[in-house]
Backbone as XML, in Angstrom:
<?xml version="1.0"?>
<chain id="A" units="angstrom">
  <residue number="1" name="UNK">
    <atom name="N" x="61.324" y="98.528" z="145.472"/>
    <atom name="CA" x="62.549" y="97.821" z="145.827"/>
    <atom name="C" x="62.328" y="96.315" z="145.930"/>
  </residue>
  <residue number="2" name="UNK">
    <atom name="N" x="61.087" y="95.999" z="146.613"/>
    <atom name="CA" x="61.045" y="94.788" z="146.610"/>
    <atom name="C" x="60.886" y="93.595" z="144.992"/>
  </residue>
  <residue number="3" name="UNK">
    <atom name="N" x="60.166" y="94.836" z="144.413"/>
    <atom name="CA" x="60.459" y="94.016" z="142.839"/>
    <atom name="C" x="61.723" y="93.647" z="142.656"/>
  </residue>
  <residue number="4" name="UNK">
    <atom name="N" x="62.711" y="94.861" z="142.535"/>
    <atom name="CA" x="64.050" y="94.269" z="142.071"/>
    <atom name="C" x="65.126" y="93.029" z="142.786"/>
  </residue>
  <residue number="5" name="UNK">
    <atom name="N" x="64.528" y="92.710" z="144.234"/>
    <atom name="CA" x="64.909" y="91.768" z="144.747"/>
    <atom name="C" x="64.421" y="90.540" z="144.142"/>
  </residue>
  <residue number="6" name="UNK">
    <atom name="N" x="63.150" y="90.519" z="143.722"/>
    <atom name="CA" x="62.305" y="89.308" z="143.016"/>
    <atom name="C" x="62.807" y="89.176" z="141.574"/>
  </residue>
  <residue number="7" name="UNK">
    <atom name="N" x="63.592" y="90.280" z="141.207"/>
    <atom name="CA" x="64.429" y="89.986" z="140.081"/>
    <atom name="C" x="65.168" y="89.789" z="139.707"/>
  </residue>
  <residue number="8" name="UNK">
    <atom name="N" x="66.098" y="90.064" z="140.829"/>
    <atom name="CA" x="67.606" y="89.166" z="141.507"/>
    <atom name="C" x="67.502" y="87.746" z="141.657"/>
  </residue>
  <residue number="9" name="UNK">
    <atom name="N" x="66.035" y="87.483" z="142.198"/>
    <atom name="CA" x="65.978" y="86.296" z="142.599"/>
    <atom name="C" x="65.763" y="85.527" z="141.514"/>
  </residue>
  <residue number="10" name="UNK">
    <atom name="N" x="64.917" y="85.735" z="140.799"/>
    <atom name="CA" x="64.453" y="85.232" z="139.375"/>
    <atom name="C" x="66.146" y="84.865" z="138.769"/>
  </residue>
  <residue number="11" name="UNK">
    <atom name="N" x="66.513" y="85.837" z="138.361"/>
    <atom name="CA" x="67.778" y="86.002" z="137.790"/>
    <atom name="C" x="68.531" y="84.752" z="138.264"/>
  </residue>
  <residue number="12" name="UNK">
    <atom name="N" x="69.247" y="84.431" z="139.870"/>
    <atom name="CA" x="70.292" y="83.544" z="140.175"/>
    <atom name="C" x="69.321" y="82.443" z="140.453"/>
  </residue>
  <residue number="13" name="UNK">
    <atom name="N" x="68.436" y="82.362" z="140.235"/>
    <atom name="CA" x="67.588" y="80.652" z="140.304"/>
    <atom name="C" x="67.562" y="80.091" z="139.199"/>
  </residue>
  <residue number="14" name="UNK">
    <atom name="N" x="67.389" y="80.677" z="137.830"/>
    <atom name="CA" x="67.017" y="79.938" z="137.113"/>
    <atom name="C" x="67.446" y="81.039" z="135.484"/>
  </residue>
  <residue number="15" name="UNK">
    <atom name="N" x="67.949" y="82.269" z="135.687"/>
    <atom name="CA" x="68.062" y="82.723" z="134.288"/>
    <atom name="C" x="69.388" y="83.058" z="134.218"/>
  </residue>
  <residue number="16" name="UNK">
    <atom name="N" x="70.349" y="83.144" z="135.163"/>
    <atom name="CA" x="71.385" y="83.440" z="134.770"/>
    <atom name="C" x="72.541" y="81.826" z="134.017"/>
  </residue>
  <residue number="17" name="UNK">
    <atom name="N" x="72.159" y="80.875" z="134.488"/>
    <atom name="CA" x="72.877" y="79.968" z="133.371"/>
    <atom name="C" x="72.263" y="79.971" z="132.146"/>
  </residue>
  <residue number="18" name="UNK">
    <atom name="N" x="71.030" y="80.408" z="131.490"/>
    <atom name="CA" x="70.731" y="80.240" z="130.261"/>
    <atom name="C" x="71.468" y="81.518" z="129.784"/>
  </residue>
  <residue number="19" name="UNK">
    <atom name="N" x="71.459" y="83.056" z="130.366"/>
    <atom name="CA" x="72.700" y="84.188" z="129.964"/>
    <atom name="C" x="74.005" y="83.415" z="129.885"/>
  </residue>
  <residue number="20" name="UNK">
    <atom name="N" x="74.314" y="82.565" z="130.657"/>
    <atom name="CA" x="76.086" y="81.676" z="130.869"/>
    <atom name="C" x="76.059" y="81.438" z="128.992"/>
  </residue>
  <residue number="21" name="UNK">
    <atom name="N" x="75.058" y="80.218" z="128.687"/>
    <atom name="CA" x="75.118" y="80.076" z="128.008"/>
    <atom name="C" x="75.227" y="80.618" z="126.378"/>
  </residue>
  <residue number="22" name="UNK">
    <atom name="N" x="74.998" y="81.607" z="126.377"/>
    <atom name="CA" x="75.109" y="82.978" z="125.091"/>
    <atom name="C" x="76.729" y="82.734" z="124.372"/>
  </residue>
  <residue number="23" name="UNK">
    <atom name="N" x="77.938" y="82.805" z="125.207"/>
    <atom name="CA" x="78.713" y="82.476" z="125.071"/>
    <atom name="C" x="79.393" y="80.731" z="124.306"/>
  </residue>
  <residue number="24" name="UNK">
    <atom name="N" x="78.774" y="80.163" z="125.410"/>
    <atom name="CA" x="79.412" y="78.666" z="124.542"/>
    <atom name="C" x="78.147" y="78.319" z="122.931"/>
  </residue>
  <residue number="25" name="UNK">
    <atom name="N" x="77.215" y="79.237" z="123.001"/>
    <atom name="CA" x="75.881" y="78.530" z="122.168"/>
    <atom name="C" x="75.334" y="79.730" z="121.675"/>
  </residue>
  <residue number="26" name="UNK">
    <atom name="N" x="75.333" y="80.230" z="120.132"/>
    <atom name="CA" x="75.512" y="81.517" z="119.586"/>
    <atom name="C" x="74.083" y="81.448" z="119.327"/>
  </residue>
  <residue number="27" name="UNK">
    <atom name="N" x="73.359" y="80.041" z="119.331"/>
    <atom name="CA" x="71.597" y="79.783" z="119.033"/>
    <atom name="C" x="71.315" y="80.400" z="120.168"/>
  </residue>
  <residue number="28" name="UNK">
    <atom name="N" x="71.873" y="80.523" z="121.207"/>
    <atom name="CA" x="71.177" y="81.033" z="122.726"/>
    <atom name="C" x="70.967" y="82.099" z="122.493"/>
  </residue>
  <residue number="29" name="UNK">
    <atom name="N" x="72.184" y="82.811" z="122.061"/>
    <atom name="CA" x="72.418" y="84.283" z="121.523"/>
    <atom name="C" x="70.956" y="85.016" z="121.438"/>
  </residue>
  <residue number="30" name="UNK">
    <atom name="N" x="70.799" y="83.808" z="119.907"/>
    <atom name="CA" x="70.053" y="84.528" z="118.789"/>
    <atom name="C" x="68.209" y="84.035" z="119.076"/>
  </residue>
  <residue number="31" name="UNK">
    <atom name="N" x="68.200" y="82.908" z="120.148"/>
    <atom name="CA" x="66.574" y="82.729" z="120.019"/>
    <atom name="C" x="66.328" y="84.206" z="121.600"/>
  </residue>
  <residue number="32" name="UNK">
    <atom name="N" x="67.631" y="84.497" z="122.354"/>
    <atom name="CA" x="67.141" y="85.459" z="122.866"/>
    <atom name="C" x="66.767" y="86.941" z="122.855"/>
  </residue>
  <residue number="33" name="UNK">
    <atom name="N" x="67.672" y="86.925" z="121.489"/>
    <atom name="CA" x="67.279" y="88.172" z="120.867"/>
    <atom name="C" x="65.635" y="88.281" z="119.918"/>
  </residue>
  <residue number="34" name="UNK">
    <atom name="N" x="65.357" y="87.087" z="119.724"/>
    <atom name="CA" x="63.846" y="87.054" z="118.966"/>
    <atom name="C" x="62.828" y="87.363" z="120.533"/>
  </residue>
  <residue number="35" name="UNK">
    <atom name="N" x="63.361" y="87.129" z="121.828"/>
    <atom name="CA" x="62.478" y="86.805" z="122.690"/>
    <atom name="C" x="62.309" y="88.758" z="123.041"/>
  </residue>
  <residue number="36" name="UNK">
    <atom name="N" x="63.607" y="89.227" z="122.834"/>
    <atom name="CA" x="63.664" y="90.614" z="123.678"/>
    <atom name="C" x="62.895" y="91.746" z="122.615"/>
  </residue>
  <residue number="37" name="UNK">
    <atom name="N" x="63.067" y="90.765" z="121.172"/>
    <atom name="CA" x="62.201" y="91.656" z="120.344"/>
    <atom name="C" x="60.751" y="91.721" z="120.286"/>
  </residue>
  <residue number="38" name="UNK">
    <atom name="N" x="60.240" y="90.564" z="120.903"/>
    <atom name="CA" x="59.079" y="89.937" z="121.451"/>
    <atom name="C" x="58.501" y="90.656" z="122.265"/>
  </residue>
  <residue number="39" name="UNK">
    <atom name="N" x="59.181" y="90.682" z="123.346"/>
    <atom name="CA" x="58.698" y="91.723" z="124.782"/>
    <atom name="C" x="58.905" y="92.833" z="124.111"/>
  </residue>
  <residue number="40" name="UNK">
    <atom name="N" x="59.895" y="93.387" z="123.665"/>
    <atom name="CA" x="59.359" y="95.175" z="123.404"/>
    <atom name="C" x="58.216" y="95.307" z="122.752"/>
  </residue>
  <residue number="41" name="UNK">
    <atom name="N" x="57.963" y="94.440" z="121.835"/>
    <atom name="CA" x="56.573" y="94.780" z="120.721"/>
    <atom name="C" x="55.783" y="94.799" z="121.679"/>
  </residue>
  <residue number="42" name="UNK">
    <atom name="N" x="55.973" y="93.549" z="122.770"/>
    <atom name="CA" x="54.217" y="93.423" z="123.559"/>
    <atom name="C" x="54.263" y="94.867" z="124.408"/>
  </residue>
  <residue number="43" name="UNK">
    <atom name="N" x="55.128" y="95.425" z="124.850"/>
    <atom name="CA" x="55.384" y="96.427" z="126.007"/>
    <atom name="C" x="54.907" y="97.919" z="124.608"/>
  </residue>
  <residue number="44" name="UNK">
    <atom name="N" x="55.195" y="98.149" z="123.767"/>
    <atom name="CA" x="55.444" y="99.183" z="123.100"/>
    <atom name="C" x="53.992" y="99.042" z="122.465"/>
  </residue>
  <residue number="45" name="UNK">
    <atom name="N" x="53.320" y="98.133" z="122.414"/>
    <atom name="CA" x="52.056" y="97.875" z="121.851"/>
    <atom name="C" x="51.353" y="98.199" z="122.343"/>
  </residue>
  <residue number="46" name="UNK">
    <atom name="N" x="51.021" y="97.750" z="123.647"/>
    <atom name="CA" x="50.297" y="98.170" z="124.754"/>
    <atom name="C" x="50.298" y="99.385" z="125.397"/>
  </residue>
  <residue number="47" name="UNK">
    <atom name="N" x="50.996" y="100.094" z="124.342"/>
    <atom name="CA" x="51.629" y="102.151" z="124.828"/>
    <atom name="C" x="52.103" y="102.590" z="125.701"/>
  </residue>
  <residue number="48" name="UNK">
    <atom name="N" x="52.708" y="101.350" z="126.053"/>
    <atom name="CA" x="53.745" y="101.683" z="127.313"/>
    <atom name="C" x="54.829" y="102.193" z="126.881"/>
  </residue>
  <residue number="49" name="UNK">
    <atom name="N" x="56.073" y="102.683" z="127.324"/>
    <atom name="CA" x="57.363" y="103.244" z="127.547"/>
    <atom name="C" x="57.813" y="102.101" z="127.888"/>
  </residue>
  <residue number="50" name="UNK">
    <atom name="N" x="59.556" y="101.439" z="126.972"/>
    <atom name="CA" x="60.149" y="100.248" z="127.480"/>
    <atom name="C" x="60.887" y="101.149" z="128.438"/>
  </residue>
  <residue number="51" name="UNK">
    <atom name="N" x="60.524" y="100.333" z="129.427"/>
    <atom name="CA" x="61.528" y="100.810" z="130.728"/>
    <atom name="C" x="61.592" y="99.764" z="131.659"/>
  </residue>
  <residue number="52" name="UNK">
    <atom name="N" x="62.245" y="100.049" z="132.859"/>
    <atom name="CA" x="62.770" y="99.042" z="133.713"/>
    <atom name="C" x="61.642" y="98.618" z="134.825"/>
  </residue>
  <residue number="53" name="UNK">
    <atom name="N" x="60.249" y="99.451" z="134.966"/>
    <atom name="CA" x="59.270" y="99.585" z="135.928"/>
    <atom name="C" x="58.564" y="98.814" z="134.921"/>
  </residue>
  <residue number="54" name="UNK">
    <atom name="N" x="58.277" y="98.913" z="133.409"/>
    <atom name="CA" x="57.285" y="98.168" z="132.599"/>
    <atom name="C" x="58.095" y="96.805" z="132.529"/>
  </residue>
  <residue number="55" name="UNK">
    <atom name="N" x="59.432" y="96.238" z="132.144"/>
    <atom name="CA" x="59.873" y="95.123" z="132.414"/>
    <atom name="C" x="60.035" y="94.382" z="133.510"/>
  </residue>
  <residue number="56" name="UNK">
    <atom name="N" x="59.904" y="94.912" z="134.555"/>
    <atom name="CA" x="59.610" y="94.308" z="135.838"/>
    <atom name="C" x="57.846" y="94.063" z="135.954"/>
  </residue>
  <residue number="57" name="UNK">
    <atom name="N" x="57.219" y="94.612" z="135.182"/>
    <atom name="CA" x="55.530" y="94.279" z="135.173"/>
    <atom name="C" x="55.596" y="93.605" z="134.268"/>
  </residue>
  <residue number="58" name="UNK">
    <atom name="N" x="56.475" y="93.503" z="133.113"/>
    <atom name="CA" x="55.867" y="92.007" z="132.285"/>
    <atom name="C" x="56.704" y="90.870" z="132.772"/>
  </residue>
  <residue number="59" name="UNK">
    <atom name="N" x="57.432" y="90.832" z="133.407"/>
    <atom name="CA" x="58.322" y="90.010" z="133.903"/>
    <atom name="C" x="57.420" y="89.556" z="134.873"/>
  </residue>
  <residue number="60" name="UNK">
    <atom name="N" x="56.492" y="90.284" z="135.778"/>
    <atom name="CA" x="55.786" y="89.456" z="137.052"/>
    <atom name="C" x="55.072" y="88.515" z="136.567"/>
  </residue>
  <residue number="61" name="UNK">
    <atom name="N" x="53.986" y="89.642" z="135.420"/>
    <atom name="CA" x="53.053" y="89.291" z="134.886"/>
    <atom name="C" x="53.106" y="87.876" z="133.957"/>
  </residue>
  <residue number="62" name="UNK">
    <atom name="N" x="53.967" y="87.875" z="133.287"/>
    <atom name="CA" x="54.618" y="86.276" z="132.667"/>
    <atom name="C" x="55.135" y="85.310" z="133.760"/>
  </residue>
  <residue number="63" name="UNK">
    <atom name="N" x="55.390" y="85.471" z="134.447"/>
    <atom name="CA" x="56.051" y="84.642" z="135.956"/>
    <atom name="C" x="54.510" y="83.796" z="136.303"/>
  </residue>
  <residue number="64" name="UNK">
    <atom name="N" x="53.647" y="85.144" z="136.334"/>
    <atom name="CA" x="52.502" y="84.609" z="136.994"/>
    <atom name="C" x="51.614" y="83.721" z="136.037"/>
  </residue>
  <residue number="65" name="UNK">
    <atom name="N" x="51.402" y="84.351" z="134.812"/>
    <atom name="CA" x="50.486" y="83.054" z="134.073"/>
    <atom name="C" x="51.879" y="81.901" z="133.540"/>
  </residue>
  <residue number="66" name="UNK">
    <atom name="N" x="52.745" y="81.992" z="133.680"/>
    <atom name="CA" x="53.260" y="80.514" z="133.715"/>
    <atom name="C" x="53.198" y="79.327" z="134.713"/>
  </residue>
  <residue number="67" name="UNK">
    <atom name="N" x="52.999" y="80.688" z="135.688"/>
    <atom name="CA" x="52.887" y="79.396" z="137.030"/>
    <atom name="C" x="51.774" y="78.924" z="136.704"/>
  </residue>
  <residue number="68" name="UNK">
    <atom name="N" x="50.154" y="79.406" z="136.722"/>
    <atom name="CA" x="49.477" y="79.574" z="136.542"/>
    <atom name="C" x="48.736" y="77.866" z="135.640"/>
  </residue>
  <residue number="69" name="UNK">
    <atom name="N" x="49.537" y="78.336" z="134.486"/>
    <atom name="CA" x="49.580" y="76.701" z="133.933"/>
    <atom name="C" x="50.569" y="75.897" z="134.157"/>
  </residue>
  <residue number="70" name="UNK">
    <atom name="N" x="51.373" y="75.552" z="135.153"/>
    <atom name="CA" x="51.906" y="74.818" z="135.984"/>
    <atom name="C" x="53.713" y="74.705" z="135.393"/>
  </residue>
  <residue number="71" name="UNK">
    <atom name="N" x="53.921" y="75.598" z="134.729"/>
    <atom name="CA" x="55.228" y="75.585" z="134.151"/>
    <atom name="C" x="56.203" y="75.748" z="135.890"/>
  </residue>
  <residue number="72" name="UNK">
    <atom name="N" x="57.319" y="75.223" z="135.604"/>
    <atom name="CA" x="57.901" y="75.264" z="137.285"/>
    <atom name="C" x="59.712" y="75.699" z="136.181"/>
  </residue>
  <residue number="73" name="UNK">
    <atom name="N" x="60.123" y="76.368" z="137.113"/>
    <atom name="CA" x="62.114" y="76.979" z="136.625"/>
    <atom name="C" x="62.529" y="75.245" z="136.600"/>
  </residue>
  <residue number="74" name="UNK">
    <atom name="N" x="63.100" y="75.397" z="135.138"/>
    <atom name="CA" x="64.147" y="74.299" z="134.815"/>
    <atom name="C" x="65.532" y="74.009" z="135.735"/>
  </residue>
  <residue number="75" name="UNK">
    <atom name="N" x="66.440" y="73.223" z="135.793"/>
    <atom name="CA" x="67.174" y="72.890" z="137.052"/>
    <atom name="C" x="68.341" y="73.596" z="135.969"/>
  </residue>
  <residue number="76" name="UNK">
    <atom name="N" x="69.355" y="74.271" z="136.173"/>
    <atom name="CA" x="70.602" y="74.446" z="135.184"/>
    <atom name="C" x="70.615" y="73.139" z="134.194"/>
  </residue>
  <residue number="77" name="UNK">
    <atom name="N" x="71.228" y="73.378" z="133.305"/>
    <atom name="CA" x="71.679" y="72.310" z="132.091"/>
    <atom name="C" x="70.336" y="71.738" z="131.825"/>
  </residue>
  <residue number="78" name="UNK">
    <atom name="N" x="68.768" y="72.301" z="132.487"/>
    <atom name="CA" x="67.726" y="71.233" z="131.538"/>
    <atom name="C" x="67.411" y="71.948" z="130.316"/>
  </residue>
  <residue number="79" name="UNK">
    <atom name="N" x="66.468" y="71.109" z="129.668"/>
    <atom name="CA" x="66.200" y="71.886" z="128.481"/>
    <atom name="C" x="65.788" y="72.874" z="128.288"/>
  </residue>
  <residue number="80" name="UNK">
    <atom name="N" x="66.071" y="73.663" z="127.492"/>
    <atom name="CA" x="65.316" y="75.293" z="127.565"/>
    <atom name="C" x="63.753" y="75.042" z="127.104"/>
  </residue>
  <residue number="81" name="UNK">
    <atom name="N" x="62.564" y="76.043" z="127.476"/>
    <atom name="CA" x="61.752" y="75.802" z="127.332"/>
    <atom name="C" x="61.354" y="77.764" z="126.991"/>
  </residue>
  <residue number="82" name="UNK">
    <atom name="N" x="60.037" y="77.498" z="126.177"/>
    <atom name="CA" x="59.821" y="78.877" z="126.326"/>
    <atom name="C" x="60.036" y="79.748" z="127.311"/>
  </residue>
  <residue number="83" name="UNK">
    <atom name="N" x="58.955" y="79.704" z="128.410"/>
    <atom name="CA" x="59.011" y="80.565" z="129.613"/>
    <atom name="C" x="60.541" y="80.860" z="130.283"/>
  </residue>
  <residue number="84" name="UNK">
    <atom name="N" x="61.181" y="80.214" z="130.010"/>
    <atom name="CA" x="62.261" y="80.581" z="130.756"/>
    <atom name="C" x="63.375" y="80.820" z="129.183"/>
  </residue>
  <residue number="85" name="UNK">
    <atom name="N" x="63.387" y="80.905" z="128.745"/>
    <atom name="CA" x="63.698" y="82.033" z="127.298"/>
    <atom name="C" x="63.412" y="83.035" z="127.064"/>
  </residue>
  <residue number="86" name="UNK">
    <atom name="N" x="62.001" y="83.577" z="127.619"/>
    <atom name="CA" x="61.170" y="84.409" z="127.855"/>
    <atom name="C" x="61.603" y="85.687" z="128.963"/>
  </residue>
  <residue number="87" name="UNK">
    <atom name="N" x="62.159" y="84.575" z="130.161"/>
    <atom name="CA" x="62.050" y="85.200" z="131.177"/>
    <atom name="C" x="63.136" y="86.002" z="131.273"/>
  </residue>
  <residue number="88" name="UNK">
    <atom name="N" x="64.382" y="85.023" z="130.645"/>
    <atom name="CA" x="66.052" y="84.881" z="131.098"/>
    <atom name="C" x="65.709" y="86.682" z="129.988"/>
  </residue>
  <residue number="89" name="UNK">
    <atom name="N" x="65.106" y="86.471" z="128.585"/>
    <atom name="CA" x="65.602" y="87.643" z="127.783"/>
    <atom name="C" x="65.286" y="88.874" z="128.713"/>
  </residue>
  <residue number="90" name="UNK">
    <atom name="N" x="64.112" y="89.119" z="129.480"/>
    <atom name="CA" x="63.532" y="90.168" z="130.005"/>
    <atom name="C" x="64.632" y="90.406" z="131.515"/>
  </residue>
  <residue number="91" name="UNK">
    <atom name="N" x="64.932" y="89.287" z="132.276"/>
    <atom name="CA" x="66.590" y="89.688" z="132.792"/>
    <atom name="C" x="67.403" y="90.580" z="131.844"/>
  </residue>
  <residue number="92" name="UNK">
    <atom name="N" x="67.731" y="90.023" z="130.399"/>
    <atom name="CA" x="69.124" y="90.359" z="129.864"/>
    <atom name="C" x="68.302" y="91.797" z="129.499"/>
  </residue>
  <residue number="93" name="UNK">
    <atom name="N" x="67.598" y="92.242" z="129.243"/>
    <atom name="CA" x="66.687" y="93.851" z="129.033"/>
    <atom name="C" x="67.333" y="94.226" z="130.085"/>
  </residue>
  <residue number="94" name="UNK">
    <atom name="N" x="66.982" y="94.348" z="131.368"/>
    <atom name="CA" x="66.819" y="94.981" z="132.922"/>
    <atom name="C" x="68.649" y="94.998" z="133.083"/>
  </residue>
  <residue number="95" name="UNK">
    <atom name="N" x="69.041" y="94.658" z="132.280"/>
    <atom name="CA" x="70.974" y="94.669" z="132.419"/>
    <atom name="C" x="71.171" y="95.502" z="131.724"/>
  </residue>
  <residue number="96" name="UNK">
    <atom name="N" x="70.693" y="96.235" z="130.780"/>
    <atom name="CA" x="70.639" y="97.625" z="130.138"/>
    <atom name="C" x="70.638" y="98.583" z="130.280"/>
  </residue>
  <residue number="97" name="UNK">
    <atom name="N" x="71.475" y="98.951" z="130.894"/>
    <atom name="CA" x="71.279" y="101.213" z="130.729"/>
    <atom name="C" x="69.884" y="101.525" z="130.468"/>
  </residue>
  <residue number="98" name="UNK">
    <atom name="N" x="69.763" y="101.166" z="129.634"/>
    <atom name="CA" x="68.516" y="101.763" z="128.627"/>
    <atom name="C" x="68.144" y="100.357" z="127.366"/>
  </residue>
  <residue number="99" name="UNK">
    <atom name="N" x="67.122" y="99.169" z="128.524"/>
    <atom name="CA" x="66.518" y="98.777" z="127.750"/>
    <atom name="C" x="66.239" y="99.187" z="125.953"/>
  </residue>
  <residue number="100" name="UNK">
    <atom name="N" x="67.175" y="98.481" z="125.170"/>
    <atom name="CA" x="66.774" y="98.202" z="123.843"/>
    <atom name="C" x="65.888" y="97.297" z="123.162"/>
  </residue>
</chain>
């Protein structure tokens, strides 16, 4: 339980205006769909099952080596940057019924 709070949190700090954005910016759309195809390969590679317990472990696990090399959450409206393209897609997964 406490993961999914840390993924709530993740979510309204810093990934849900780059989801806002999908709508006004169809590139948002589409570099987040390269990102979600990204994470399944790494998750499905590694012989895991995409599911919502393995996206919450690559979701930590990327949280953590970004901090790691000193990447910090962009403020709304800054520039998008990988990690948080990264992060926002593995939110828009965990909004899935059934992760695709």
């Amino acid at each position: 339980m406490a993961d999914l709070v840390w993924v709530e949190r993740v979510r309204s700090e810093f990934a849900q205006w780059v989801l806002d954005l999908r709508a006004e910016h169809p590139g948002v759309g589409a570099l987040l769909d390269q990102h979600m195809a990204a994470v399944r390969q790494a998750i499905t590679s590694a012989g895991e099952q995409l599911s919502p317990p393995a996206l919450i472990g690559y979701l930590i696990g990327f949280w953590d080596g970004a901090r790691e090399v000193g990447w910090r959450p962009r403020p709304p409206g800054g520039p998008l940057d990988f990690a948080t393209l990264r992060m926002s897609a593995v939110c828009l997964m965990l909004d899935s019924p059934r992760p695709a």
